[in-house]
C-alpha positions in Angstrom: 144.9 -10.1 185.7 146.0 -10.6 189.3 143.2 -13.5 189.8 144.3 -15.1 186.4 147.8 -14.8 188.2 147.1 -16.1 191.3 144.9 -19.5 189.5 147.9 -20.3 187.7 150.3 -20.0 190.7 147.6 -22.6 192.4 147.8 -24.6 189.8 151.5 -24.7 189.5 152.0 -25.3 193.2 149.2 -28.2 193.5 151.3 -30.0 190.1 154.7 -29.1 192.1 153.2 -31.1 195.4 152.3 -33.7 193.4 154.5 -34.4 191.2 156.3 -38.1 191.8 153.6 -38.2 194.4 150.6 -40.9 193.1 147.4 -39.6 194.3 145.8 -42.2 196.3 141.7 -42.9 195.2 139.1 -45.2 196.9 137.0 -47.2 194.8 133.2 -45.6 195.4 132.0 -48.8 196.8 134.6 -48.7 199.2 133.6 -45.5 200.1 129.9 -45.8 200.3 130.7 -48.2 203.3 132.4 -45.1 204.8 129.5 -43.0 205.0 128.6 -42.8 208.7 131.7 -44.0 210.1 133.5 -41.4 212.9 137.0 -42.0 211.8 136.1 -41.4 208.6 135.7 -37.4 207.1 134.6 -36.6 203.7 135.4 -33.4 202.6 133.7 -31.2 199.2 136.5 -29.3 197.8 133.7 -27.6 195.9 132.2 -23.9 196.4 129.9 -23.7 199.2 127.0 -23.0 196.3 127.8 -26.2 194.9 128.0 -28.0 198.2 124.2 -26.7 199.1 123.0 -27.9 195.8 124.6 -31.4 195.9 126.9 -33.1 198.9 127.6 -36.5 200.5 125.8 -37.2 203.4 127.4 -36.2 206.7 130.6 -34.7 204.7 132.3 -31.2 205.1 132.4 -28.1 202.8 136.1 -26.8 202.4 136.3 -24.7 199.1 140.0 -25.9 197.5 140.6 -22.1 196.4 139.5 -20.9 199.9 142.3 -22.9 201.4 144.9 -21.5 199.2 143.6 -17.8 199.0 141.7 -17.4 202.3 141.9 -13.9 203.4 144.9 -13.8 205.3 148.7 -13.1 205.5 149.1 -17.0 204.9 148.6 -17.7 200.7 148.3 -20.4 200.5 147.0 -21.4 204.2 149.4 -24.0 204.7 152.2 -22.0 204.7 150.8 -20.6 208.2 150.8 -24.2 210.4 149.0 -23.3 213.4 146.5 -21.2 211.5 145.5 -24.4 208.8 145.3 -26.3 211.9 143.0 -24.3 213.7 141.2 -23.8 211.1 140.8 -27.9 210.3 140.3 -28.5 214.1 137.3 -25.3 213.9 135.7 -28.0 211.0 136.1 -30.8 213.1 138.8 -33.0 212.0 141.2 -34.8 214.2 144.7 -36.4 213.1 143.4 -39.6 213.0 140.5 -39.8 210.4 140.5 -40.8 207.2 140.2 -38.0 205.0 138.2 -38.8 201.4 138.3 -35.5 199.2 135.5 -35.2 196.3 134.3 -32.9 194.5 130.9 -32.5 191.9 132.7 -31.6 189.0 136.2 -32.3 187.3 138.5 -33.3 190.5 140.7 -30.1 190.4 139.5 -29.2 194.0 139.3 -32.6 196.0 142.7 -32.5 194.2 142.9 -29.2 196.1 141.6 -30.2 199.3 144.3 -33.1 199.3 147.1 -31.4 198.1 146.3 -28.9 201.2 146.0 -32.3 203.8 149.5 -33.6 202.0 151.1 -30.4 202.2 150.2 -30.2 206.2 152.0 -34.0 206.5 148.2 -35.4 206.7 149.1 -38.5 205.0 146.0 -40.6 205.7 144.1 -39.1 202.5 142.7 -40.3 199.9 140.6 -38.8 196.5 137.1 -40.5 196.0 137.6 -42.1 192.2 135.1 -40.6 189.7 133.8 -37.9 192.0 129.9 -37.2 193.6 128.4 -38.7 191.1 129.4 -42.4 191.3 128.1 -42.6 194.6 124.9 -41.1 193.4 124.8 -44.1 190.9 125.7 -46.9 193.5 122.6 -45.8 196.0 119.7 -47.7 195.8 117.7 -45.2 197.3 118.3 -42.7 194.7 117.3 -44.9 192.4 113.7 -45.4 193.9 114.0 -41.7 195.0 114.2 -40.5 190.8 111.7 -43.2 189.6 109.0 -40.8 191.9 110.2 -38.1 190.9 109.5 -38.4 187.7 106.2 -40.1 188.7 105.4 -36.6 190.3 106.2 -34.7 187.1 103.7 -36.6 185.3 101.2 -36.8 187.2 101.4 -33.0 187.8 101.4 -32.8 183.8 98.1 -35.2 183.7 96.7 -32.9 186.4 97.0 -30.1 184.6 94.9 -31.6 182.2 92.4 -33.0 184.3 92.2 -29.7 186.1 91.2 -27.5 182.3 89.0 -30.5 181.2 87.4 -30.1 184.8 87.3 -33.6 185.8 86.9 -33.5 189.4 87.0 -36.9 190.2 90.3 -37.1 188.5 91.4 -34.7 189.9 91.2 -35.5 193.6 92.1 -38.9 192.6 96.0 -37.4 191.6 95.8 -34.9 194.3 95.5 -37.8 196.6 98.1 -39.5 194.4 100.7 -36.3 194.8 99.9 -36.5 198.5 101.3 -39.9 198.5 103.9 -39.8 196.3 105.5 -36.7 198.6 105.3 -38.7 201.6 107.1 -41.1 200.2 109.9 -39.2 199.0 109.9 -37.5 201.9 110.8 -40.7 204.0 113.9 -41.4 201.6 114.9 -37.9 201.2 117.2 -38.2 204.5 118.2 -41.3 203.7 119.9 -40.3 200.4 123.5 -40.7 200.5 123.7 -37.6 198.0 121.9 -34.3 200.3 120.8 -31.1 198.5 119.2 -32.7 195.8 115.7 -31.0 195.0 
């Protein structure tokens, strides 16, 4: 009951911060053109589970509900100045960067995450519009990155089938395939502007 509580405290302050306040998004081709740059920070509001499964490259997990409930005298963190701050400069985040809040889900915690920047008088936020996956859309590599993918499912499926019908020649033949097809993906898989992806 406490937890149930405390969400819709979070909730209440996060709509009290914002209210009269319009949330400021970046387009995600904006953004893409971000990636990389050092003045430039982009920071998962998601769970640290969700970040390992799916994040932008180069970008910084900070769990929304962690900075609002980390375990500490300060609920939420920024309440505690010199604490929040330490605890942004220990992530690596200076005054003067950029900060683009996402999230892989429904925007409640890179609304979080800015809410917690806004609340510390970081103005120089913004929330990126249409979350993780509208980047994933907009990169060509992922696009060649999924067509092989699925390549490799089928031809595991045909090889299967070679494999019973003991067709050896076939067999090597999309063994040599697979090899390929790996090496490939391989070469694009740090390239991928969305990292974590299986």
């Amino acid at each position: 009951m406490k937890n149930i509580v405390n969400i819709i405290a979070v909730h209440v302050v996060f709509s009290l911060l914002l209210i009269g306040a319009e949330i400021k998004l970046i387009d995600p081709k904006e953004a893409i053109r971000l990636i990389g740059n050092k003045k430039v920070v982009f920071i998962s509001g998601d769970s640290s589970t969700e970040y390992n499964r799916q994040h932008i490259l180069n970008s910084i997990g900070m769990y929304a509900y962690d900075l609002h409930y980390l375990g500490t005298e300060c609920r939420p963190l920024s309440t505690c100045p010199s604490k929040a701050k330490d605890y942004i400069q220990n992530k690596g985040i200076t005054d003067d960067q950029l900060i683009i809040a996402y999230d892989n889900l429904h925007g409640y915690n890179a609304l979080g995450v800015y809410s917690f920047f806004i609340s510390l008088g970081h103005l120089n936020i913004k929330v990126l519009n249409g979350g993780i996956s509208t980047i994933k859309l907009l990169d060509p590599n992922q696009k060649v990155f999924d067509k092989l993918r699925k390549e490799k499912i089928e031809i595991d499926k045909e090889l299967l089938i070679v494999t019973e019908a003991k067709d050896m020649d076939k067999v090597l033949r999309l063994k040599d395939d697979l090899v390929s097809l790996q090496a490939t993906m391989d070469i694009l898989r740090p390239k991928l502007l969305i990292q974590g992806i299986k």
